[in-house]
C-alpha positions as CSV (number, residue, x, y, z in Angstrom):
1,X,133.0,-26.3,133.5
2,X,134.8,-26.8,137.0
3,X,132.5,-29.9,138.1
4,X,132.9,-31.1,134.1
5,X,137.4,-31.0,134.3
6,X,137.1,-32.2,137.5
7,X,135.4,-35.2,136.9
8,X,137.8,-35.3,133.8
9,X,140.8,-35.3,135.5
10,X,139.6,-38.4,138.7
11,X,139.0,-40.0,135.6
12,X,142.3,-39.9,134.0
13,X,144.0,-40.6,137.7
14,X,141.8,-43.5,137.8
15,X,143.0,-44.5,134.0
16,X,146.6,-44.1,135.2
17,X,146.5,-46.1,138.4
18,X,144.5,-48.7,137.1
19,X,146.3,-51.4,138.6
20,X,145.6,-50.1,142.0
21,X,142.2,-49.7,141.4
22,X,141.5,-53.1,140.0
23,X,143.2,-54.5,143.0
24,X,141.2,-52.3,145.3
25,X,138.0,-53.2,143.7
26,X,139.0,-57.2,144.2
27,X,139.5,-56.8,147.9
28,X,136.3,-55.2,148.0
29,X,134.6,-57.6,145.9
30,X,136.0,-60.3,148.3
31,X,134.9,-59.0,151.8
32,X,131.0,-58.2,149.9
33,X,131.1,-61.9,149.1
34,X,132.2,-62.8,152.6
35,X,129.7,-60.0,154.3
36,X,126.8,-61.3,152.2
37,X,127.1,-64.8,153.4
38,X,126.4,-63.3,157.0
39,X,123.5,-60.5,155.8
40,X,121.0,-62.5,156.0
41,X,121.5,-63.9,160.0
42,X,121.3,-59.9,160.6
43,X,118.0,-58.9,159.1
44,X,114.8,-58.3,160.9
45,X,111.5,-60.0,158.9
46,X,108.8,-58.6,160.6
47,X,105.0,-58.0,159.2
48,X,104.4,-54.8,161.6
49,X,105.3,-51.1,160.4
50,X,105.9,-49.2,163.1
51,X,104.0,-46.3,163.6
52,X,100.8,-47.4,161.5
53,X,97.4,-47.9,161.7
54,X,97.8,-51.9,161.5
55,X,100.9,-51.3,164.0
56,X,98.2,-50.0,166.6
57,X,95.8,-52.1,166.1
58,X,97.8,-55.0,166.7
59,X,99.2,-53.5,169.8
60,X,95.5,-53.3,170.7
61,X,94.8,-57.2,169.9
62,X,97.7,-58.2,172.2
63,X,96.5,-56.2,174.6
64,X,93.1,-56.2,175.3
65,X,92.2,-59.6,172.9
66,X,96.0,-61.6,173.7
67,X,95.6,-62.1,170.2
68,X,99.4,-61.8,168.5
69,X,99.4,-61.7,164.2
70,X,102.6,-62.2,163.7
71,X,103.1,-65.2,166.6
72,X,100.4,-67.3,166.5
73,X,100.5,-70.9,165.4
74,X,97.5,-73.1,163.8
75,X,97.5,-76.6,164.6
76,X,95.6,-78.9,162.7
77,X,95.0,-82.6,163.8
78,X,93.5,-84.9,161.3
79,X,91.3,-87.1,162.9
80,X,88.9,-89.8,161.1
81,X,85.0,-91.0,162.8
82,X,86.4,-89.3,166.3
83,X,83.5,-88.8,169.3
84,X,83.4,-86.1,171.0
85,X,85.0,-87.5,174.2
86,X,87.9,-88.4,172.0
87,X,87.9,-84.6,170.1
88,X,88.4,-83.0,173.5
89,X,91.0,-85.4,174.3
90,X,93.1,-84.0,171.5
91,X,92.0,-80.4,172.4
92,X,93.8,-81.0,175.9
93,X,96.9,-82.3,173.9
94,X,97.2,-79.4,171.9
95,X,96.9,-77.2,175.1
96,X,99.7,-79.3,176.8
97,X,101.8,-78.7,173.7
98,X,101.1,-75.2,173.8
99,X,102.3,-74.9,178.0
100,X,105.6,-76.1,176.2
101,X,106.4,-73.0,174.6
102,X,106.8,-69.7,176.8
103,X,103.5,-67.3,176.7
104,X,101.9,-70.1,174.8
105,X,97.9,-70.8,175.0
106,X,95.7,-72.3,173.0
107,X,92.8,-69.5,172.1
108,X,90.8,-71.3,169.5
109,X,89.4,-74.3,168.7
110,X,87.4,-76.2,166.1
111,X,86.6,-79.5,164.7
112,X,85.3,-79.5,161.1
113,X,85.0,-82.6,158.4
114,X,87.6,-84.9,160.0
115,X,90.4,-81.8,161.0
116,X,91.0,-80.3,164.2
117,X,91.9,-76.4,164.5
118,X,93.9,-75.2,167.0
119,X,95.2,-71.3,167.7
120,X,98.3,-71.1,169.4
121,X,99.0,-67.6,170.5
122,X,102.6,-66.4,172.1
123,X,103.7,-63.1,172.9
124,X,106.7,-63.4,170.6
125,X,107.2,-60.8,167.4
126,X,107.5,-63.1,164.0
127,X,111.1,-63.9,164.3
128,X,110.7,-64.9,168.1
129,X,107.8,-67.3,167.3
130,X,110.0,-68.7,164.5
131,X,112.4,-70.3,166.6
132,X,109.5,-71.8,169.0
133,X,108.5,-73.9,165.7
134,X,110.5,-76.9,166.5
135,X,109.7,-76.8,170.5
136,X,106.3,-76.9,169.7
137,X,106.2,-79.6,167.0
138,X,108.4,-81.7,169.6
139,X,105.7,-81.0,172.1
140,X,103.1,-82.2,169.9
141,X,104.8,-85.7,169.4
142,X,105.7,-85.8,173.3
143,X,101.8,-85.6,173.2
144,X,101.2,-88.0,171.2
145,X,100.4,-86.2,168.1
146,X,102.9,-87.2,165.6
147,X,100.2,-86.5,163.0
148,X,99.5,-82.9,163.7
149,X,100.3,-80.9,161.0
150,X,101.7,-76.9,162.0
151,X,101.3,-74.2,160.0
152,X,101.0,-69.7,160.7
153,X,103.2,-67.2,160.1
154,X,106.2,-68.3,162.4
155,X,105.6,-72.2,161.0
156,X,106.3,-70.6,157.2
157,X,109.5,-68.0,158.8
158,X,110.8,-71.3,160.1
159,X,110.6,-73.8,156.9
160,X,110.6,-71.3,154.1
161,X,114.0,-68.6,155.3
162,X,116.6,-71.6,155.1
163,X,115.1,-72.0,151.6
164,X,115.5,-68.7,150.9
165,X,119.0,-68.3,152.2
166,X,120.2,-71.2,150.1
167,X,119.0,-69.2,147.3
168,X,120.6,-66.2,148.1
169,X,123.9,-68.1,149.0
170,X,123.8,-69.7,145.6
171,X,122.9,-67.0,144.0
172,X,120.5,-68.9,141.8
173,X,117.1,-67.5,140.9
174,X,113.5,-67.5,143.7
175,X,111.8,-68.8,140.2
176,X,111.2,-72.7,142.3
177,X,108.4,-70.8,144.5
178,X,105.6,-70.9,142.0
179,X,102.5,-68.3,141.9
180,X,100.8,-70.9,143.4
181,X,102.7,-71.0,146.4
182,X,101.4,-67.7,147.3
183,X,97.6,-68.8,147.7
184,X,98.6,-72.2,149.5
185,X,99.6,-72.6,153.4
186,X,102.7,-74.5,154.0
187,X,101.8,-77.8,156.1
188,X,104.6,-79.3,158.1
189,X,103.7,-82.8,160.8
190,X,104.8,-82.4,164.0
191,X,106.7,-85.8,162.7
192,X,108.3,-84.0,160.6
193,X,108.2,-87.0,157.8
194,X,106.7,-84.3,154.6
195,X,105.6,-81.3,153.5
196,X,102.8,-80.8,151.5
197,X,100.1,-77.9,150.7
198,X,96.5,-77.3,150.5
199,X,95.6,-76.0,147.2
200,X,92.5,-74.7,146.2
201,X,91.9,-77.7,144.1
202,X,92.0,-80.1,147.0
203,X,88.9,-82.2,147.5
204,X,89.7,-80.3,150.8
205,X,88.4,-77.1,149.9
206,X,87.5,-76.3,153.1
207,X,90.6,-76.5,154.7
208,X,91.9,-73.1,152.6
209,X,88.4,-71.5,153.7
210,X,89.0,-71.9,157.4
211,X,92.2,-70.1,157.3
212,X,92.5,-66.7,157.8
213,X,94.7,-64.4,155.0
214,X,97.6,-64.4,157.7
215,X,97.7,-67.5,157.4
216,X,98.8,-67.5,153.5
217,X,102.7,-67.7,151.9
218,X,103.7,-64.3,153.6
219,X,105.6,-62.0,150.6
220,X,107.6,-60.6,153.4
221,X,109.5,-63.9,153.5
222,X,111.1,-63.4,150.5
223,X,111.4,-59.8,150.2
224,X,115.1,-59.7,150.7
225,X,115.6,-62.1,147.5
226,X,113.6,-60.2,145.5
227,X,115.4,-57.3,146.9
228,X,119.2,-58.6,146.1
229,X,117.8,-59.9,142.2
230,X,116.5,-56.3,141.7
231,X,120.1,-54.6,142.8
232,X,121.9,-57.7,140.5
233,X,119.9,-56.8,137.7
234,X,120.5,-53.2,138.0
235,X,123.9,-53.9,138.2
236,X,123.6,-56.1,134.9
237,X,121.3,-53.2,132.9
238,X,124.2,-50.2,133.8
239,X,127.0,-52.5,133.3
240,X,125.6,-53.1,129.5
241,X,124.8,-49.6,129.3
242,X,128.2,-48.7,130.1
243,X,130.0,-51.0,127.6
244,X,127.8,-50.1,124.9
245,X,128.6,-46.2,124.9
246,X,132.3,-47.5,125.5
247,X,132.0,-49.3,122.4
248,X,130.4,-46.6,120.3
249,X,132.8,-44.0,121.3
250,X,136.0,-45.9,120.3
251,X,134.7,-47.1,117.4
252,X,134.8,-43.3,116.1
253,X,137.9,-42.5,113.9
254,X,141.0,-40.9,116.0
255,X,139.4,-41.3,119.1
256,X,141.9,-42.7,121.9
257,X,140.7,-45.3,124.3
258,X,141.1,-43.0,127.0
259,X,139.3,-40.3,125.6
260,X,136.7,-42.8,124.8
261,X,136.4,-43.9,128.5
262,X,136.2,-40.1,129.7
263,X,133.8,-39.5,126.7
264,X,131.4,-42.3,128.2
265,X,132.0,-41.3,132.0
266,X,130.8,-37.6,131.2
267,X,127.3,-39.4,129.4
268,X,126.7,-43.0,130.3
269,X,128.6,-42.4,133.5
270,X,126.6,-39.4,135.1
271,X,123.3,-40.8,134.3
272,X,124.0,-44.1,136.0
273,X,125.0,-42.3,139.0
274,X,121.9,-40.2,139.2
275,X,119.8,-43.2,138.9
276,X,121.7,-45.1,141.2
277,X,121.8,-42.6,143.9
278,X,118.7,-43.5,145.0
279,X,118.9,-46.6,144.9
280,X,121.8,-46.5,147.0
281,X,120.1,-44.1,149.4
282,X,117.4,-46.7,149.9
């Protein structure tokens, strides 16, 4: 009874000072906007969980194999009726390029039906590796390999976040990445003239079979999108919820709007806040 006319009377203060509150809730809803338009430069996207069994054994590949998940590149250099003199010549291109970028060395290597494979391994986490995309696609074209395409797991942080952001910034749905999209690589020349993908329909089939699952549209790209649309739609579901029980109540005969409101705060109210709480918590 104490918790139930306390909650009645915060109510009724609120329902008094209204004004206040509105205004209150506007300069709040003004510095969200501006802080959201700066969230995104301060998140972390990283595939590693600390503290897990993949976590440890991809310490153990950097360590003992210099092999790094989450910042290696694959180069692919399409080449048509090339000898081997002239295969290994592009090999030792790809390894210049690679000197370009700090820790970077090439680790693996393989020509197969007119493409060229290249591993690119750094010592750089996912976000790190990202911002070496552009000094390595430079490097390629100082090379002389304008044609090579560069794809990975920092290749797609690189193309796909700005994407991303513009669709959080515009707050417009993530509906334009297809289901597709998340069994194709994304392909970028070091020319940086288009963007296209390998699908599994290609008469290239066995361009998608050469690539390892790493390789593939990383969900953890877009988990912040799908993050922010599940909060708006919450938002949306206990707003309606709200307004409906609002509704109901004052439509009842000799029932004040404020008792309404204080009605549908002591039922539609609580429950939103025990669902949300956890949400918030997370």
């Amino acid at each position: 009874m104490y918790a139930t006319s306390v909650l009645e009377r915060w109510i009724r203060l609120v329902i008094k000072r209204r004004v206040i509150v509105i205004a209150i809730w506007v300069v709040i809803t003004i510095l969200g906007v501006f802080s959201t338009s700066h969230l995104t430069d301060l998140l972390t996207t990283s595939l590693t969980v600390p503290g897990t069994s993949s976590a440890q054994a991809n310490a153990i590949l950097i360590r003992n194999f210099h092999e790094n998940v989450e910042g290696t590149f694959t180069v692919v250099v399409p080449f048509t009726n090339a000898t081997s003199p002239e295969i290994t010549a592009l090999e030792a291109k790809i390894s210049t390029a690679a000197t370009k970028i700090p820790t970077g060395t090439v680790s693996e290597e393989r020509a197969v039906g007119g493409l060229l494979y290249a591993n690119v391994n750094t010592s750089f986490n996912l976000g790190q590796a990202a911002n070496a995309t552009g000094a390595l696609r430079s490097a390629l074209r100082e090379t002389g390999l304008s044609n090579a395409l560069v794809t990975g797991p920092p290749a797609l942080q690189h193309d796909i976040t700005p994407v991303l952001k513009g669709d959080l910034r515009r707050g417009g749905p993530s509906h334009s990445f297809s289901p597709s999209c998340c069994s194709s690589p994304s392909w970028e020349s070091a020319g940086g003239a288009h963007t296209f993908s390998r699908r599994r329909g290609d008469d290239r089939r066995h361009t998608q079979c050469r690539l390892s699952p790493r390789h593939h549209f990383l969900m953890v790209l877009y988990v912040p999108n799908v993050v922010e649309l599940i909060g708006l739609a919450l938002a949306i579901d206990y707003s309606l919820f709200i307004v409906h029980r609002f509704r109901t109540e004052v439509s009842r005969d000799n029932v004040k709007v404020d008792d309404a409101i204080v009605t549908t705060m002591h039922t539609a109210g609580k429950a939103v806040m025990f669902s949300g709480s956890p949400w918030r918590s997370d």
